[in-house]
C-alpha positions as CSV (number, residue, x, y, z in Angstrom):
1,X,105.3,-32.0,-310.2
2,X,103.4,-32.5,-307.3
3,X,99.8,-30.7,-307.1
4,X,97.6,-30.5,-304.5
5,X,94.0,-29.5,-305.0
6,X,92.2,-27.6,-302.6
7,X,88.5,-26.8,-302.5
8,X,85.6,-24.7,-300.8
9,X,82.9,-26.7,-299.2
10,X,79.7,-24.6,-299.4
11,X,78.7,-22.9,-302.6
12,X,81.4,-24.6,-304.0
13,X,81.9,-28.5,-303.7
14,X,78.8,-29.3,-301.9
15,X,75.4,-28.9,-303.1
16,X,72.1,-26.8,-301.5
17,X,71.5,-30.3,-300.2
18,X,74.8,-29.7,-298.2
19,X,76.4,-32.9,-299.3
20,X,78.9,-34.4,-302.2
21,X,77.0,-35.1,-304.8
22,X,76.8,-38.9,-306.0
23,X,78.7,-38.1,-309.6
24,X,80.8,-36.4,-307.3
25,X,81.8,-38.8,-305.1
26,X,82.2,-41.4,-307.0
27,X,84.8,-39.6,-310.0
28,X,86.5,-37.9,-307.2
29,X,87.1,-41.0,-305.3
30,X,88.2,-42.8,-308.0
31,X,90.9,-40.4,-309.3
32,X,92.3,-40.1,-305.5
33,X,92.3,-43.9,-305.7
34,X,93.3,-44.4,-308.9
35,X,94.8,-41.5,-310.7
36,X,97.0,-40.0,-308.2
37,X,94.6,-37.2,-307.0
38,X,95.9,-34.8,-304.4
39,X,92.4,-33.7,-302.8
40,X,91.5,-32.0,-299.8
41,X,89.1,-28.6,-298.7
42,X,89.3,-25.7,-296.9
43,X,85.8,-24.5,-295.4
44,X,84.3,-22.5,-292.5
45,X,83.3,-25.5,-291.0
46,X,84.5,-27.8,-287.8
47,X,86.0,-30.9,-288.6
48,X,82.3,-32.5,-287.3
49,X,80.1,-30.4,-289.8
50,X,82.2,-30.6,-292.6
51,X,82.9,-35.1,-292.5
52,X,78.8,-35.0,-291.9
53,X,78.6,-33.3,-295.8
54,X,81.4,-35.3,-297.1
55,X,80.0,-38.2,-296.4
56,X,81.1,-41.0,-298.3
57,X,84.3,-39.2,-299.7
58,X,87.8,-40.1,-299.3
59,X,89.5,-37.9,-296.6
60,X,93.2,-39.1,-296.6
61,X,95.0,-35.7,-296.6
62,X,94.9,-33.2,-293.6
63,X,92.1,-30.8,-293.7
64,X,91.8,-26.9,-293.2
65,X,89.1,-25.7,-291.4
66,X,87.1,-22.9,-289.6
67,X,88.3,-20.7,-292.0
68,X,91.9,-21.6,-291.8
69,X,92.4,-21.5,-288.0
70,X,93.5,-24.9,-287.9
71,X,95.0,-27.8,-289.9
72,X,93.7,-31.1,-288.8
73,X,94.5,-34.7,-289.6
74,X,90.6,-36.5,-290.0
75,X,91.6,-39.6,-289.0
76,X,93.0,-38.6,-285.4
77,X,91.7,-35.7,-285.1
78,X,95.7,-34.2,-284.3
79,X,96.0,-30.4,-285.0
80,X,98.6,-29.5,-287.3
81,X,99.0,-25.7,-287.2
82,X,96.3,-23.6,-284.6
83,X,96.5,-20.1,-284.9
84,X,94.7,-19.3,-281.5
85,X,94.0,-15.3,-280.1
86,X,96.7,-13.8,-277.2
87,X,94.8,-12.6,-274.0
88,X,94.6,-9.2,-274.7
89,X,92.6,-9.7,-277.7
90,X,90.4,-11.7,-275.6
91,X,89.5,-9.2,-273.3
92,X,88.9,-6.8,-275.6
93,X,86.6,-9.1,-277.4
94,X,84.7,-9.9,-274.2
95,X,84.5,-5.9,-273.4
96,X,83.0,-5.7,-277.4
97,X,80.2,-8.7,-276.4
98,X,79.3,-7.3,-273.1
99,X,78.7,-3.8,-274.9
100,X,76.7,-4.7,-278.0
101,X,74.7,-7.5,-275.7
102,X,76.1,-10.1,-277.9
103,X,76.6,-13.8,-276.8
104,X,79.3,-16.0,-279.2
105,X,80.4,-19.3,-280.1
106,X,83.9,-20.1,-278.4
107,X,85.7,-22.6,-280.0
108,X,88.8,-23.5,-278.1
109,X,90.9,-26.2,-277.0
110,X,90.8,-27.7,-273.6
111,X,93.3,-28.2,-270.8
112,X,93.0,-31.8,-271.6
113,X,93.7,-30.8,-275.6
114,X,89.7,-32.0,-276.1
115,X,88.2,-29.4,-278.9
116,X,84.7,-27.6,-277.3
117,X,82.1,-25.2,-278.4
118,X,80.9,-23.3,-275.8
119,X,78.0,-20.6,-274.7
120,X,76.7,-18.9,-272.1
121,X,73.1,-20.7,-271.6
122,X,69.7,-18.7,-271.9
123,X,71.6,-16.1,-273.8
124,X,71.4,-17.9,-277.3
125,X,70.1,-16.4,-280.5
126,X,67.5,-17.6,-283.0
127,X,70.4,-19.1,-285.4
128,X,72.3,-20.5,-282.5
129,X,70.0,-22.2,-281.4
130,X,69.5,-23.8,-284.4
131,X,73.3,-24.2,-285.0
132,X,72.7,-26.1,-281.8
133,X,70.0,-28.4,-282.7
134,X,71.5,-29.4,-285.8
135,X,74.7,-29.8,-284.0
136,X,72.8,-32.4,-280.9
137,X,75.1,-35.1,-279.5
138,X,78.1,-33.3,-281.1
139,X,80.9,-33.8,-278.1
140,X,82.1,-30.6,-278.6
141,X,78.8,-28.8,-277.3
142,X,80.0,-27.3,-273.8
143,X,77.0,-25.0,-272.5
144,X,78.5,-23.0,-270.0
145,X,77.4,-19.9,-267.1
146,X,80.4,-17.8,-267.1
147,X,83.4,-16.6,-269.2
148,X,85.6,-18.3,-266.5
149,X,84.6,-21.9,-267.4
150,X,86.9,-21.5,-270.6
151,X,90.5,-19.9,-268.2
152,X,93.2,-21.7,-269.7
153,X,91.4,-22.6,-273.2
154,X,93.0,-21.8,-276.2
155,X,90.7,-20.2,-278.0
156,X,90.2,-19.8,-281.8
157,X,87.8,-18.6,-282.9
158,X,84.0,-17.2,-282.2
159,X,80.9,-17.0,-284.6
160,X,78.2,-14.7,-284.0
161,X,74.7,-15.6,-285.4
162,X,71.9,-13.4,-285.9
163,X,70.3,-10.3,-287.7
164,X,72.4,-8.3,-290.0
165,X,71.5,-5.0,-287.7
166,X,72.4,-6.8,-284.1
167,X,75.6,-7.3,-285.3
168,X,76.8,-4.6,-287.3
169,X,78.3,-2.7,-284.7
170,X,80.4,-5.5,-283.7
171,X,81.5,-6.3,-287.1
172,X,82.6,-2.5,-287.4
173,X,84.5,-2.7,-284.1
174,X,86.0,-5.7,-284.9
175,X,87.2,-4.6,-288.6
176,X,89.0,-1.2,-286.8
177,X,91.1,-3.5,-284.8
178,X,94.8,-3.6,-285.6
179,X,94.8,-7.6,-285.4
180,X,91.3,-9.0,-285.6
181,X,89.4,-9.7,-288.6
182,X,86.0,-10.5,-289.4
183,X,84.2,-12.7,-292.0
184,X,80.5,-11.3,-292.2
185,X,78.6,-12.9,-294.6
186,X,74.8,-14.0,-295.0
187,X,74.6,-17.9,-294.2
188,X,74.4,-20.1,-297.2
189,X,71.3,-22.1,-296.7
190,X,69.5,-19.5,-293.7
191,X,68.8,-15.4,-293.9
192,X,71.2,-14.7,-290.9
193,X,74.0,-13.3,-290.7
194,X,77.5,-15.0,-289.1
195,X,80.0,-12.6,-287.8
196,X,83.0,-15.1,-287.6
197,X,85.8,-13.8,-285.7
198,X,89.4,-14.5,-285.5
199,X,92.6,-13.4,-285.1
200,X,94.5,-10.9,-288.2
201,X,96.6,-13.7,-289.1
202,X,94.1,-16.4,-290.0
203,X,93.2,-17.2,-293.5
204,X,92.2,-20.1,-295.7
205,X,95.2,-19.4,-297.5
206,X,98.1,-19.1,-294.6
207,X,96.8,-22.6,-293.7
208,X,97.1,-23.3,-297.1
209,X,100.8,-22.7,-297.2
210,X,100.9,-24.5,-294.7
211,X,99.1,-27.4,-295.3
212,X,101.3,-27.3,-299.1
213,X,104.3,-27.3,-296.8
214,X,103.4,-29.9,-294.5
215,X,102.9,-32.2,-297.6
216,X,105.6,-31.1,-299.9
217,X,103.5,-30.2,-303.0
218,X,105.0,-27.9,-305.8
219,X,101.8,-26.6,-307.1
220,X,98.6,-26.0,-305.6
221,X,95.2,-25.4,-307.4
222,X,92.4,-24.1,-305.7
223,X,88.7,-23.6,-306.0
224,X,86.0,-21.6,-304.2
225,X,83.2,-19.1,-304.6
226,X,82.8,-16.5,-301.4
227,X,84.6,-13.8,-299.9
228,X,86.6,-15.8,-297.8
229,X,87.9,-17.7,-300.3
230,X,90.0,-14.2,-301.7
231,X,93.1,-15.5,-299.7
232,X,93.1,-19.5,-301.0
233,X,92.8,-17.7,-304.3
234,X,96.0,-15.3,-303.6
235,X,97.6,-18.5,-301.8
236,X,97.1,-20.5,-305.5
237,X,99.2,-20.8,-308.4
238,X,95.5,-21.5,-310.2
239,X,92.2,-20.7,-309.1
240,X,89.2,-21.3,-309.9
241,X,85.8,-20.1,-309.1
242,X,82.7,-21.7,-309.4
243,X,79.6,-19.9,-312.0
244,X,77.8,-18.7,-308.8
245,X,80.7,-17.3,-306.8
246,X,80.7,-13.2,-305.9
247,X,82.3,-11.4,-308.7
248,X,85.0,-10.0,-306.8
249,X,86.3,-13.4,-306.7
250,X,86.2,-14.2,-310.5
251,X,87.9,-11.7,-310.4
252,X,90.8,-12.7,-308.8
253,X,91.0,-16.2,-310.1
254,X,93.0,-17.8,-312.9
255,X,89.3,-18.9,-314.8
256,X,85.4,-19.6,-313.6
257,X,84.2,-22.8,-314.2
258,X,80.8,-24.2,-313.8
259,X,77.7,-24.5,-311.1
260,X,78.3,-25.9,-308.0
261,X,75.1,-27.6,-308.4
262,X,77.0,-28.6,-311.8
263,X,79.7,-31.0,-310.0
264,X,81.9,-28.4,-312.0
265,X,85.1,-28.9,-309.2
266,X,84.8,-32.3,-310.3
267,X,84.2,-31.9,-314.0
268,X,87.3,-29.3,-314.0
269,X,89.4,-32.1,-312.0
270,X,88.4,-35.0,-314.2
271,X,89.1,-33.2,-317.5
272,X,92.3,-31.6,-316.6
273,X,94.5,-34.1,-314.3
274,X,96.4,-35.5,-316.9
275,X,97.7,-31.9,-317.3
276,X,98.9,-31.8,-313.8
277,X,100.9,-35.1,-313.5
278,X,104.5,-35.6,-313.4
């Protein structure tokens, strides 16, 4: 039976440091070389952030990322599945920023099929500018004076970064639509707040079915530790959640394992494959 393994990045695979630990790379690497490992993640982040913390690791399956809005190939960067917004939740997202004074992140899809992350300029917050900084030289970066710079984009996805009370309205608003959905969580590594928007339909674990699809695996066994992991989790025939994961997702899952700072999706991996093979 074929398994695929799917894990959370932050809080779950990587360490505070934001990377793969050695131990880490080097087991997991070896069992995808060597013992038949079906590995990849599903995280928050863009395709850039999340190779920068894996670092070192073996990325030969297709990836999920921002939160399950698209399924992306590492290598060639080709999109499998992109679940982008219609126009009329666009407008009503843009008549939500202009009345809470709120500028996003856009992430979209050129014309020209060229991913971008765009803003209006002077309008940043504290966290997005430092999103920004940390993100210098990234190609994607496309600072922009008006909504009409992204016409004909297909967008994804925004992310909203700041104080918890700036952007509680929004999150409200957002969360009383009848196809819009909100992730609203307190970043990992930073007090603010991310208000990560996206169409109804988008979750970690409809890109999950699809990804299992895509590659033809029977079984899938997944591992995670936030609130936005709930729908891997529901997606799984195991899950598994890390020691420090909220406790409405232990839960939900199958059993909870150890610390990420613990290597524990390794550990779990390493002591368990030979179960899975066949």
């Amino acid at each position: 039976m074929k398994t695929l393994f799917i894990s959370d990045l932050d809080g779950t695979l990587l360490t505070s440091k934001e990377t793969v630990s050695e131990y880490s790379l080097k087991n997991l690497n070896a069992m995808i070389d060597g013992g038949g490992l079906f590995f990849t993640y599903a995280t928050a982040r863009s395709l850039n952030s999340a190779a920068k913390a894996c670092w070192g690791l073996r990325q030969n399956l297709p990836v999920i990322l921002y939160n399950g809005s698209l399924v992306m190939e590492p290598s060639t960067r080709q999109v499998l599945y992109n679940n982008h917004f219609n126009a009329g939740q666009l407008a009503y997202l843009e008549e939500l920023f202009t009345r809470y004074g709120i500028s996003p992140l856009v992430y979209s899809f050129g014309k020209n099929g060229r991913e971008r992350v765009s803003w209006r300029t002077g309008k940043e917050s504290a966290g997005m500018k430092r999103y920004l900084e940390r993100r210098r030289g990234d190609y994607r970066l496309n600072p922009i004076e008006g909504r009409e710079a992204l016409e004909g984009d297909e967008i994804f996805y925004f992310t909203c970064i700041g104080r918890k009370e700036d952007l509680d309205a929004l999150h409200e608003a957002v969360e009383g639509s009848m196809d819009m959905k909100c992730i609203y969580e307190q970043e990992t590594y930073q007090t603010d707040y991310w208000c990560e928007i996206m169409p109804m339909s988008t979750s970690k674990g409809a890109a999950a079915r699809e990804l299992r699809k895509i590659l033809g695996a029977e079984r899938l066994v997944c591992f995670g530790d936030g609130i936005n992991d709930a729908s891997l989790f529901d997606a799984a025939d195991e899950s598994y959640a890390v020691a420090n994961a909220v406790e409405s997702l232990k839960a939900k899952a199958t059993g909870v394992i150890g610390f990420s700072e613990e290597d524990a999706v390794c550990k779990f991996i390493r002591a368990h494959l030979s179960e899975y093979a066949g």
